[in-house]
C-alpha positions as a Markdown table, in Angstrom:
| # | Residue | x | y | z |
|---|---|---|---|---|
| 1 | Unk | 106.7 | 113.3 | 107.7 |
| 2 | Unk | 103.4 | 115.1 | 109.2 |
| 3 | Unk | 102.6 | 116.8 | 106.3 |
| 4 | Unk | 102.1 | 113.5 | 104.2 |
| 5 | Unk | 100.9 | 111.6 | 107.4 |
| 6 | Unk | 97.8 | 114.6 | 107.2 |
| 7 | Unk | 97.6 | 114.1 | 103.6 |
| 8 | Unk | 97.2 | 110.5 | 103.4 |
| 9 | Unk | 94.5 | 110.6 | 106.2 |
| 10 | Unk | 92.5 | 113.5 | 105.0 |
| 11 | Unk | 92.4 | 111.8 | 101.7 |
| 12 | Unk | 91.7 | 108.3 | 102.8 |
| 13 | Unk | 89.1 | 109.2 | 105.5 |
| 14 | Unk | 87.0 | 112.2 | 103.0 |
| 15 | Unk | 83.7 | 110.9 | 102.1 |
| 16 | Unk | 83.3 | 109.8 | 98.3 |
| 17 | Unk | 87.2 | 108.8 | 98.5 |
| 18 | Unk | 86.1 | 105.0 | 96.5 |
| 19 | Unk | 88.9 | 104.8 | 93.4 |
| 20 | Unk | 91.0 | 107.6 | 94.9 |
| 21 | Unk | 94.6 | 107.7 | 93.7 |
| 22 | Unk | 97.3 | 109.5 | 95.8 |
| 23 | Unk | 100.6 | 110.8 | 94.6 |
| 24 | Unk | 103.3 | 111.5 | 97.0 |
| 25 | Unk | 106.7 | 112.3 | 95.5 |
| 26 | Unk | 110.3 | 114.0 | 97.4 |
| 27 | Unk | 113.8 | 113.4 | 97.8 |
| 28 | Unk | 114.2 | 109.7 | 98.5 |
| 29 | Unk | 114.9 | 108.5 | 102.0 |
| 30 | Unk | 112.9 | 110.7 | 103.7 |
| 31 | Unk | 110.1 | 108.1 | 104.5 |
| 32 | Unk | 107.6 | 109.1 | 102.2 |
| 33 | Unk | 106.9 | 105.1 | 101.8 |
| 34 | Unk | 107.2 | 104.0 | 105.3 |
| 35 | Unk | 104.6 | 107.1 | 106.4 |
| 36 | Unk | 102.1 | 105.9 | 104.0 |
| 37 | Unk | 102.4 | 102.4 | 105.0 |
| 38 | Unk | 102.3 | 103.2 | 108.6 |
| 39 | Unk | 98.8 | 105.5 | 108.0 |
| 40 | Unk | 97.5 | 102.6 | 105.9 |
| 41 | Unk | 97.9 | 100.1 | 108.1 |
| 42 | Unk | 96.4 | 102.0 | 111.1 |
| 43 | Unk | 93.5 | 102.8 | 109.2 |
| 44 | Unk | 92.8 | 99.0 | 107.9 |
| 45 | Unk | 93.5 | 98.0 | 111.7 |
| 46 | Unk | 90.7 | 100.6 | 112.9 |
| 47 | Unk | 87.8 | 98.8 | 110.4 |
| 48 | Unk | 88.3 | 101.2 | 107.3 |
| 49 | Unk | 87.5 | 98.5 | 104.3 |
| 50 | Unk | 89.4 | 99.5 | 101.4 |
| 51 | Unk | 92.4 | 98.2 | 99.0 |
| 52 | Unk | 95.5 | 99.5 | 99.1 |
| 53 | Unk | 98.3 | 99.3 | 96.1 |
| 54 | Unk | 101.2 | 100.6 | 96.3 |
| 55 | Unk | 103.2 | 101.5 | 92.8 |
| 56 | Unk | 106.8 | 102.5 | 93.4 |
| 57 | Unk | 108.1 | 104.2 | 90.1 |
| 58 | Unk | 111.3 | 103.4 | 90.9 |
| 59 | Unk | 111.3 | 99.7 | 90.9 |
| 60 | Unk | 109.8 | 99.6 | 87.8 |
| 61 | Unk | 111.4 | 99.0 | 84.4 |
| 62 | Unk | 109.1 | 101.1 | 81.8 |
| 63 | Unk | 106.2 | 103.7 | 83.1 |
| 64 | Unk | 103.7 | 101.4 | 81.6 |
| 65 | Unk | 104.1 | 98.6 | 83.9 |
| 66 | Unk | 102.3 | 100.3 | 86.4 |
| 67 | Unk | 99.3 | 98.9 | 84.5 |
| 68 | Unk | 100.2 | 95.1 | 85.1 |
| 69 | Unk | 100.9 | 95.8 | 88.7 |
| 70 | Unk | 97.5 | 97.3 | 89.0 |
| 71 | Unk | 96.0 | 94.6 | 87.1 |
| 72 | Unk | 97.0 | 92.2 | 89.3 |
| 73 | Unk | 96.5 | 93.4 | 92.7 |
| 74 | Unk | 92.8 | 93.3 | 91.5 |
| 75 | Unk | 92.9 | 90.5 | 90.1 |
| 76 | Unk | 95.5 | 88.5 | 91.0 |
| 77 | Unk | 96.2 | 87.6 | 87.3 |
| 78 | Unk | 99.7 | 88.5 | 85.9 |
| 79 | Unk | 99.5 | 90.2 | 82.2 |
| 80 | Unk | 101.9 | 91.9 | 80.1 |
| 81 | Unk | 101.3 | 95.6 | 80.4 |
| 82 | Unk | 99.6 | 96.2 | 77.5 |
| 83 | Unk | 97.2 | 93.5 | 78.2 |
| 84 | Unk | 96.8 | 94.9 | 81.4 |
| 85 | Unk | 96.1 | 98.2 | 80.3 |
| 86 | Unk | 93.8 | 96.9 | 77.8 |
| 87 | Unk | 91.7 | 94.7 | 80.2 |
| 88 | Unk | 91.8 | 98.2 | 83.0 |
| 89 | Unk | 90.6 | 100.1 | 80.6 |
| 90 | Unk | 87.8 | 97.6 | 79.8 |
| 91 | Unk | 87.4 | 97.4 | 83.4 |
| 92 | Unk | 86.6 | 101.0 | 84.0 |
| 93 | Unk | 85.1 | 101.8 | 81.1 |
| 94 | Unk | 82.1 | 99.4 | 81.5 |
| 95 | Unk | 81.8 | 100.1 | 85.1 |
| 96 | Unk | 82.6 | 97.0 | 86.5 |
């Protein structure tokens, strides 16, 4: 639980972290999820402006639907994953 409580923190407070992704993976029920809500929310709650998404894996039904999911917690838009990847890609891409 320390361990990804100082990971998530030295990510998420390092300068130049805009667009970071973190990946934390282990056995399940060892509260992976709940640390890296709990960090989250304290940092939001001390001013730090950023978005947080949260992709579980394990809840969804093909590895590609990670891109709808991302697509609409920025958009708020619901696509079919390819769409989404499509229109991310797009997104990205053109530096929007």
């Amino acid at each position: 639980r320390d361990s990804i409580e100082n990971f998530v923190l030295e990510m998420l407070s390092a300068p130049g972290g805009d667009g970071r992704t973190l990946y934390v993976a282990g056995m399940p029920g060892t509260g992976k999820t709940a640390t890296v809500r709990e960090v989250v929310r304290a940092l939001q709650e001390t001013g730090n402006a950023f978005r947080f998404v949260e992709v579980n894996a394990m809840r969804l039904p093909q590895p590609n639907h990670a891109y709808a999911l991302l697509w609409e917690a920025l958009t708020g838009e619901k696509r079919g994953a390819d769409a989404a990847a499509r229109l991310l890609d797009k997104r990205f891409s053109s530096g929007e």
